[in-house]
Phi, psi and omega in degrees: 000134185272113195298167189282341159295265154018288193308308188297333185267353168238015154288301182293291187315327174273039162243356198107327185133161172301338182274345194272335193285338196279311194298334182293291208254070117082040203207156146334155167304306177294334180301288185319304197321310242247297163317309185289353180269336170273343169068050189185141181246144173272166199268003164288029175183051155314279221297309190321291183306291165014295208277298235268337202272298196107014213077343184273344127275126179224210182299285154356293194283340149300295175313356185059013173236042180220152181196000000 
């Protein structure tokens, strides 16, 4: 099972990388950054990835209850 770190840096990368997920939902480099260091993405910006991902991310899988 993969710690929430892990989870969260193979979340940003199939998003593209921290620069590109930072250039999507409007905010820093250092923000993304900042989530993988904390291993949590905040859910105000859930939906956003959601819709952007194409499907390879979904709720479950921000939550961590998907594996």
């Amino acid at each position: 099972m993969k710690d929430n770190k892990e989870r969260i840096t193979e979340i940003i990368e199939d998003m593209g990388g921290s620069g590109a997920l930072a250039t999507l939902l409007h905010v820093s480099q250092a923000v993304v950054c900042n989530w993988r260091g904390r291993g949590e993405i905040p859910r105000r910006y859930w939906q956003a990835i959601i819709r952007e991902s194409g499907g390879a991310v979904n709720a479950a899988r921000l939550a961590g209850v998907e594996e």
